[in-house]
C-alpha positions in Angstrom: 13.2 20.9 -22.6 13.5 19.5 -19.0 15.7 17.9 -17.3 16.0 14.4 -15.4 17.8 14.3 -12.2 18.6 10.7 -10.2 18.6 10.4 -6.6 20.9 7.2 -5.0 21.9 7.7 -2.2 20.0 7.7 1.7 20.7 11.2 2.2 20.4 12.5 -0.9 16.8 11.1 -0.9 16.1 12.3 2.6 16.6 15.6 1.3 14.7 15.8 -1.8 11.5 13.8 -0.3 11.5 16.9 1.8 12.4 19.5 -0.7 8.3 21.6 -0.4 8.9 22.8 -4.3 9.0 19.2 -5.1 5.4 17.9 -6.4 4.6 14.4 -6.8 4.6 12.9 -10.5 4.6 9.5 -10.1 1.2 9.1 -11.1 0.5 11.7 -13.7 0.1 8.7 -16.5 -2.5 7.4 -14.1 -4.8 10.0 -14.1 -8.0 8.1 -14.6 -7.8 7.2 -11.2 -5.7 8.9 -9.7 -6.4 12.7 -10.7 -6.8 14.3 -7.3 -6.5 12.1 -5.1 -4.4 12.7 -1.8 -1.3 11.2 -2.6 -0.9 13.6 -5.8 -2.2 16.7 -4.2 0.6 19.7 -2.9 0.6 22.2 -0.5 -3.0 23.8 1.2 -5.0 21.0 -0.6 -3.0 18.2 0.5 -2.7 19.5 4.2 -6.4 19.9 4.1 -7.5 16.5 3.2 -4.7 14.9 5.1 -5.6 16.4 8.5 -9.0 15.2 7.4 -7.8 11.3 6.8 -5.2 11.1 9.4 -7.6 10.6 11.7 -8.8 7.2 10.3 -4.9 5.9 10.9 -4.6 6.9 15.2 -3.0 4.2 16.9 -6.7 2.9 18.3 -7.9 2.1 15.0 -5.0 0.7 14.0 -4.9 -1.8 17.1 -8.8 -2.8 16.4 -7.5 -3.4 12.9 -4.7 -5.7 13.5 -6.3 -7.3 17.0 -10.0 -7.5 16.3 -10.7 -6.7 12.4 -8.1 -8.0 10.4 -7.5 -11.8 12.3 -10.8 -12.2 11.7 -10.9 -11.3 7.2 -7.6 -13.8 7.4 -9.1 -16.7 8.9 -12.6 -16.1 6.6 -10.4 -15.4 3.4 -8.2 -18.3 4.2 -10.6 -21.1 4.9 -11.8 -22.3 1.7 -8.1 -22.5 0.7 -7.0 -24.0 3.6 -9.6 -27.0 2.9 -8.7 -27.8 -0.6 -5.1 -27.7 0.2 -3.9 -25.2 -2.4 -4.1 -21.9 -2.6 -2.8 -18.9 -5.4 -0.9 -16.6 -3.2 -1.1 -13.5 -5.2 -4.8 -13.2 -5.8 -5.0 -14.7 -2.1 -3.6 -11.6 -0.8 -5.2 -9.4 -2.5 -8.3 -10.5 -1.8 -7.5 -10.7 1.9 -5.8 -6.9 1.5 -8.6 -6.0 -0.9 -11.4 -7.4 2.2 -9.7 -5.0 5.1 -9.6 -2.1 2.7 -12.6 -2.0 1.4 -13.4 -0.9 5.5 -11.0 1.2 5.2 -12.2 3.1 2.4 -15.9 2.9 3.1 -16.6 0.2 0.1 -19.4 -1.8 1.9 -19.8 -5.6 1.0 -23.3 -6.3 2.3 -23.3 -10.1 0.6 -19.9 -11.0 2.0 -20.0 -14.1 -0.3 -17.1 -15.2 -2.3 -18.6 -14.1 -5.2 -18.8 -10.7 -4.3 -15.4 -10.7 -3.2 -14.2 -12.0 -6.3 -16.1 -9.4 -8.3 -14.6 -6.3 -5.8 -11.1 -7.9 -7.0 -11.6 -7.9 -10.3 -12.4 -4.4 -10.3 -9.6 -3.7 -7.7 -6.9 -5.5 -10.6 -8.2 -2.7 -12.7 -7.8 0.3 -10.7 -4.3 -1.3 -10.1 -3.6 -1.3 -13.8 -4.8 2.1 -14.0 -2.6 3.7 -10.8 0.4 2.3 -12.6 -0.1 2.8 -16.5 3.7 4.5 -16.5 5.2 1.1 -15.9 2.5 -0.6 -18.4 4.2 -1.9 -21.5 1.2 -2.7 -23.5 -1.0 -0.2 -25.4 -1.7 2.2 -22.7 -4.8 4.1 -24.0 -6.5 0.7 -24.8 -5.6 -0.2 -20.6 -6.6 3.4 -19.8 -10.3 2.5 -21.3 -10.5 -0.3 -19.8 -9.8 1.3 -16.2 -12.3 4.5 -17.0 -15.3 1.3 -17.9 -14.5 -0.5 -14.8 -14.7 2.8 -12.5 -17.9 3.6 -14.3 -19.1 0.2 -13.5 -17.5 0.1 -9.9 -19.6 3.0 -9.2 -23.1 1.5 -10.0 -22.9 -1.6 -8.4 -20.3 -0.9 -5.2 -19.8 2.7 -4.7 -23.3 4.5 -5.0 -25.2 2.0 -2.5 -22.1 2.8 -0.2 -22.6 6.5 -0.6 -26.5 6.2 -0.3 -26.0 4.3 3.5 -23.8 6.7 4.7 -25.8 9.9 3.4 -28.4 8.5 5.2 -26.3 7.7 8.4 -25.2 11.5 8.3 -29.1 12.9 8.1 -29.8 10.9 10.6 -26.9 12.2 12.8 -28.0 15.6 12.2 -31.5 15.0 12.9 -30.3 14.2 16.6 -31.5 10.4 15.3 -28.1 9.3 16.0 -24.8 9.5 18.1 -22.0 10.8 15.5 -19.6 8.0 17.1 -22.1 5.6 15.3 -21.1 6.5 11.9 -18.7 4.7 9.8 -14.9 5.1 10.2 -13.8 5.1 6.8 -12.7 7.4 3.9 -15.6 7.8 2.2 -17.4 8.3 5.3 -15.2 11.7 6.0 -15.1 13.1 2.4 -18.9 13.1 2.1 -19.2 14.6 5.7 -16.6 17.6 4.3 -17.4 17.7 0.4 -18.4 20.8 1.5 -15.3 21.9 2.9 -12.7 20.5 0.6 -14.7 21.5 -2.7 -15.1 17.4 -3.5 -17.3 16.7 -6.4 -19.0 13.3 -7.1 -15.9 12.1 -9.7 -13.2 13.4 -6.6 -15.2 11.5 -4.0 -15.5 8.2 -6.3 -11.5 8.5 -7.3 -10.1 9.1 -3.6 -12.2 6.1 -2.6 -10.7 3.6 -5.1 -7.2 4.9 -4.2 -7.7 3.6 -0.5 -9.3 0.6 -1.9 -6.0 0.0 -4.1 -3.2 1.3 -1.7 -4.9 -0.5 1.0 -5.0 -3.6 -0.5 -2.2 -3.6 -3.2 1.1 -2.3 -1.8 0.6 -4.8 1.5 -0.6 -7.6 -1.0 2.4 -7.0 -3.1 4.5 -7.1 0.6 2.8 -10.0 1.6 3.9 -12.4 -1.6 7.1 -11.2 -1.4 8.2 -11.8 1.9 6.7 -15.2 1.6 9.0 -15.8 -1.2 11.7 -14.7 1.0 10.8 -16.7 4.0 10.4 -19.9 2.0 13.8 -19.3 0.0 15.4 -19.1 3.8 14.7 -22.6 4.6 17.6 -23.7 2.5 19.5 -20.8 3.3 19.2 -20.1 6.6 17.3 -22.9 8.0 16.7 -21.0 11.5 16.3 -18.4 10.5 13.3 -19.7 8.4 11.7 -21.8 11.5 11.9 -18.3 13.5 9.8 -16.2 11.2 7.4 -19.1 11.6 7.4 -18.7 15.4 8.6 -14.9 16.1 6.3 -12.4 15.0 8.7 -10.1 15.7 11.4 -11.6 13.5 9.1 -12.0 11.0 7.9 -8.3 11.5 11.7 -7.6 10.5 11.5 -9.4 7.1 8.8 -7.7 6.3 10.7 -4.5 6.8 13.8 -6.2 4.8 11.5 -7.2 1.9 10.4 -3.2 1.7 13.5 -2.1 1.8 14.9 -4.6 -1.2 11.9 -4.3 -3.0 9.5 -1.4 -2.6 6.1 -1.4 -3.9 7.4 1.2 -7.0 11.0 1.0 -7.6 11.1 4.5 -8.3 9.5 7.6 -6.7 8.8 10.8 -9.1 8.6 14.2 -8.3 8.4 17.5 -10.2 10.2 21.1 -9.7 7.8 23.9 -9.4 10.4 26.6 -9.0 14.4 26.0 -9.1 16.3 24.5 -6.2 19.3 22.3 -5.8 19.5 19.1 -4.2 21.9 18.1 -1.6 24.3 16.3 -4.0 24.6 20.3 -5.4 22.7 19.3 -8.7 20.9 22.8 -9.9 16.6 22.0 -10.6 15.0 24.3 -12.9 11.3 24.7 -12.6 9.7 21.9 -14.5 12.3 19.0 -14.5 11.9 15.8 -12.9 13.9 14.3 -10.1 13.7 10.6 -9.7 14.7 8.8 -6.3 15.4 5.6 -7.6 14.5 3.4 -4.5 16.3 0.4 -5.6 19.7 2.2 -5.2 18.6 4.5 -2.3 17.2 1.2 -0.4 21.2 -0.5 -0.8 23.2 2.6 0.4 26.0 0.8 1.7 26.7 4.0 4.3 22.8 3.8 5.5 22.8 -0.6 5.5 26.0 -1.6 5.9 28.9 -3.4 3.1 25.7 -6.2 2.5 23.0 -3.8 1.5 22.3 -5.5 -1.4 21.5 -9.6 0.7 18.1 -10.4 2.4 19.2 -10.2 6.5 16.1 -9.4 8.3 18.6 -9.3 11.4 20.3 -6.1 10.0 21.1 -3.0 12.2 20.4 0.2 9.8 22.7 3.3 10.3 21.7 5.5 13.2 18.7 7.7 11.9 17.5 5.2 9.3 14.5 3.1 8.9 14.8 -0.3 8.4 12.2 -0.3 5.3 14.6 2.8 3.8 12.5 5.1 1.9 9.4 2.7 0.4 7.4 4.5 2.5 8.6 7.6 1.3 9.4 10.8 3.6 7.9 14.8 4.5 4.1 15.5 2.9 3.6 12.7 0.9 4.9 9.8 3.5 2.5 6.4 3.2 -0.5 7.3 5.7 -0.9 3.7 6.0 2.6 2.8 7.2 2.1 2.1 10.2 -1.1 -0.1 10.0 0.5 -2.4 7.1 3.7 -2.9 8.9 4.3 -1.2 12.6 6.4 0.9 13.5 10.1 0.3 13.6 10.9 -2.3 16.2 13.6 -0.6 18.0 11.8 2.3 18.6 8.3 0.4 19.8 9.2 -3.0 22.3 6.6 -3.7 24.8 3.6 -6.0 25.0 1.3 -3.1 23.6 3.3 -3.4 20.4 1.6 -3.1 16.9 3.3 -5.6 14.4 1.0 -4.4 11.2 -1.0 -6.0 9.3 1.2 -7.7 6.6 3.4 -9.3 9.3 0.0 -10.7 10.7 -1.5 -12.0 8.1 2.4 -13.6 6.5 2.0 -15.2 10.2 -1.2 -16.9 9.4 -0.5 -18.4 5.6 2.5 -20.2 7.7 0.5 -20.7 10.8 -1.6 -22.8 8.4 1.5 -24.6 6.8 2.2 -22.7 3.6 4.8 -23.5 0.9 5.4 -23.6 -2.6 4.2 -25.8 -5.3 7.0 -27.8 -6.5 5.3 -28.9 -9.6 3.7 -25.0 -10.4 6.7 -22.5 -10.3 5.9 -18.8 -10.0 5.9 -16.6 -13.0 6.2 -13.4 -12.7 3.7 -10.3 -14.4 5.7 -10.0 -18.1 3.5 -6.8 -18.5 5.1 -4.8 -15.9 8.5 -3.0 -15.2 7.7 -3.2 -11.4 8.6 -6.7 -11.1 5.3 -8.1 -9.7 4.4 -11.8 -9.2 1.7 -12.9 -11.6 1.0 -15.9 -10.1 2.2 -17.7 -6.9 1.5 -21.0 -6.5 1.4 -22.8 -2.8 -0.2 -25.5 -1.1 -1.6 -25.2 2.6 
């Protein structure tokens, strides 16, 4: 039978996020979206597609995102809210999230009506469901149906028509019809123009494009509340502090990085032994168990974030060597290719006015640009269907 070995400390995580006989197993009760898709592939596989991707995250397309792009989704996803005064904050951000990934991915939305964004979500909510069935604590084969029935449905009415422009857009490149730099920078985009290549059949193709769609849009949407939270719970604890995320998008840069750090997007990540090893703490690995970096205790390492590790600071000074969002971003192979775009780069390493604050920082910026706050007479409750300790609903007025 195999074994379960716990990871808490910094170091101890560095190492085994790094450890190559290490596979990722987070996901493997999520399968019906999941199966395949870059973040569980290992070794050759993984490489390929990743060189592949990578180039869809390059520091010009991430500066169009966050300077031209993204302002733009906020200020269209926010206005109806902003004019009735009130608006839901978790299925706000995801929508707004769900509306830059869906470029991202290469999930057209040719009526760009409410409607159809609304529909996109609901789908979205699924594949969400679906990506994280191990932390689902209803009946998980009734919830896996239900995810397998909204990809199939997905696929007719979003995913196909997407497919169908862009196989078109390719012909006509090779044709001579039209300049390559014309076509579509997104996922979906890329794996259709190296199926080919990477040995990607239809059900592949339609997975790895709903895992963009859903890491694009939840783990930044998830960010996104909770930093809001955060920022709102500073005004009567740190009063300043609280009027300076309003004004500094810097500072506020930094409590998105604090908010990661105390509360990653998974609490946990999973990985799986292919062959024995030991990990630095000198705990021996057979082939087949399962090592578990448990992120909540890695992320307060008192020697990587000081005697405090465990209080909201966003003016904390990491340990020399350490990120200021610890490990939810994960380390080595399997690292989040999206970092970078939903949250910059660490601010100590990037000053300058050609600085890229990421996306989440941005659009947290706009919700209190626009006066955001809680509603004092609609608490928020959080989801009492998951482990992960997500917001169900987040009531605020703007």
């Amino acid at each position: 039978m195999s074994a379960v070995h716990t990871v808490t400390t910094y170091e101890a995580a560095r190492d085994a996020f790094r450890q190559k006989q290490l596979r990722q197993a987070l996901y493997d009760e999520g399968e019906v979206v999941m199966a395949d898709v870059l973040v569980n592939l290992h070794g050759g596989a993984h490489r390929s597609r990743r060189r592949l991707e990578n180039r869809l995250f390059r520091r010009d397309t991430r500066e169009r995102d966050e300077r031209e792009r993204f302002p733009a989704i906020v200020a269209e996803t926010l206005a109806p809210h902003v004019a009735g005064g009130r608006a839901e904050l978790v299925s706000l951000s995801h929508e707004m999230m769900m509306n830059l990934a869906a470029t991202t991915a290469g999930v057209d939305r040719p009526e760009r009506s409410a409607e159809e964004t609304h529909r996109l979500y609901r789908y979205l909510m699924r594949f969400i469901e679906g990506a994280t069935l191990a932390h689902y604590t209803g009946d998980r084969e009734a919830k896996r149906a239900e995810v397998a029935e909204a990809l199939d449905a997905f696929d007719g009415e979003f995913l196909q028509p997407s497919i169908a422009r862009r196989r078109a857009a390719l012909d006509a490149v090779a044709a001579g019809d039209l300049p390559s730099d014309e076509l579509p920078q997104d996922v979906l985009t890329v794996l259709l123009a190296n199926e080919d290549q990477l040995e990607l059949g239809p059900e592949v193709v339609r997975r790895e494009t709903c895992f963009y769609l859903l890491a694009g849009a939840h783990t930044s949407a998830t960010a996104f509340v909770r930093t809001l939270d955060h920022v709102f719970r500073l005004a009567d604890e740190a009063p300043a502090d609280a009027a300076r995320a309003r004004d500094d998008l810097g500072f506020l840069q930094r409590c998105v990085h604090e908010t990661v750090r105390l509360q990653p997007s998974s609490p946990v990540a999973v990985r799986r032994a292919l062959e024995p090893l030991t990990l630095a703490g000198g705990q021996a690995v057979a082939a087949g168990d399962e090592v578990v970096i448990d992120l909540m205790a890695v992320n307060r390492d008192p020697e990587a974030f000081g005697p405090d590790a465990e209080r909201f600071d966003p003016q904390r000074t990491p340990a020399p060597g350490v990120a200021p969002w610890g490990m939810s971003f994960g380390l080595g192979m399997h690292a989040c290719i999206g970092q970078e775009l939903a949250a910059g780069g660490d601010p100590a390493a990037e000053p300058g006015p050609d600085r890229l604050y990421g996306l989440v920082p941005v659009a947290v910026r706009a919700v209190l640009a626009d006066g955001a706050h809680p509603d004092p007479e609609d608490p928020p409750r959080l989801d009492p269907t998951s482990a992960r300790g997500y917001w169900a609903a987040y009531p605020g007025r703007v």
